[in-house]
C-alpha positions as CSV (number, residue, x, y, z in Angstrom):
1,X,-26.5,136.8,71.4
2,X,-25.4,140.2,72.8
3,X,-22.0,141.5,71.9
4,X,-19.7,140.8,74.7
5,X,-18.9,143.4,77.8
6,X,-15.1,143.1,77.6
7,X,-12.1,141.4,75.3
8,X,-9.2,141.7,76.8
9,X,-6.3,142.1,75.4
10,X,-2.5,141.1,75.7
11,X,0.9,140.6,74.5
12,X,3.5,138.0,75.9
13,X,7.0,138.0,74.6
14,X,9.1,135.6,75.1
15,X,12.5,137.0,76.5
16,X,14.4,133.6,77.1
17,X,14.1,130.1,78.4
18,X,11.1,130.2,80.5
19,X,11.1,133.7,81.2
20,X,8.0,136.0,79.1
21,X,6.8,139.6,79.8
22,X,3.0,139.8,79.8
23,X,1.4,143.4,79.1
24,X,-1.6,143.4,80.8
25,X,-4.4,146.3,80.6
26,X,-4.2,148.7,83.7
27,X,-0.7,147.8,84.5
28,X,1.9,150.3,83.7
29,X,4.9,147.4,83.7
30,X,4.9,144.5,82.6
31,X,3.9,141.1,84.2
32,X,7.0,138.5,84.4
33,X,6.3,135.3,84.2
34,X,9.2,132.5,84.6
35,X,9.5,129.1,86.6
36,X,10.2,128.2,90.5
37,X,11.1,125.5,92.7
38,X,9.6,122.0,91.1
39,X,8.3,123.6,88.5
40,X,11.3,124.4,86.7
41,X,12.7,120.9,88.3
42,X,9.6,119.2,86.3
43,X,10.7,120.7,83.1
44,X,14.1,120.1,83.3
45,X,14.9,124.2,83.7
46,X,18.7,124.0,85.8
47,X,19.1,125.9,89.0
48,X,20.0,129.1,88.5
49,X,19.8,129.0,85.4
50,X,17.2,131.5,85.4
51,X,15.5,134.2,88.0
52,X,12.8,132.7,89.6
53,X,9.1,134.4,88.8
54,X,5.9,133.0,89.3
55,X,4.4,130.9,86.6
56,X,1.2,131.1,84.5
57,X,-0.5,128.6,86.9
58,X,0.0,130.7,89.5
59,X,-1.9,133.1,88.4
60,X,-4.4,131.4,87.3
61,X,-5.3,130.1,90.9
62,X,-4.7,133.5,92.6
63,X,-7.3,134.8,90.0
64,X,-9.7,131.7,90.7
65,X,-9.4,132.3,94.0
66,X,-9.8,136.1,93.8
């Protein structure tokens, strides 16, 4: 089996709640990930409570989709 073409690799932190700071190669800041609308509704995150940031999900479909 050839050796693979690319491993990529990250670090999340989790900052608070359901807030985390992703760095990604090739970005000079990190990524924020957090909660939104029904999202944050469905796991029981109050309004407000934290900023709203795209989740993990998202990005998973804009990169699918990409």
């Amino acid at each position: 089996m050839p050796e693979p073409v690319y491993v990529s690799r990250i670090e999340i932190t989790r900052q608070r709640g359901p807030v985390r700071l992703a760095k990604l190669p090739a970005e000079e800041e990190p990524v924020v990930f957090g909660t939104h609308g029904p999202v944050a509704e469905h796991y029981g995150v109050p309004p407000g409570a934290f900023p709203e940031h795209a989740t993990t999900l998202d990005y998973v479909v804009a990169a699918a989709g990409g």
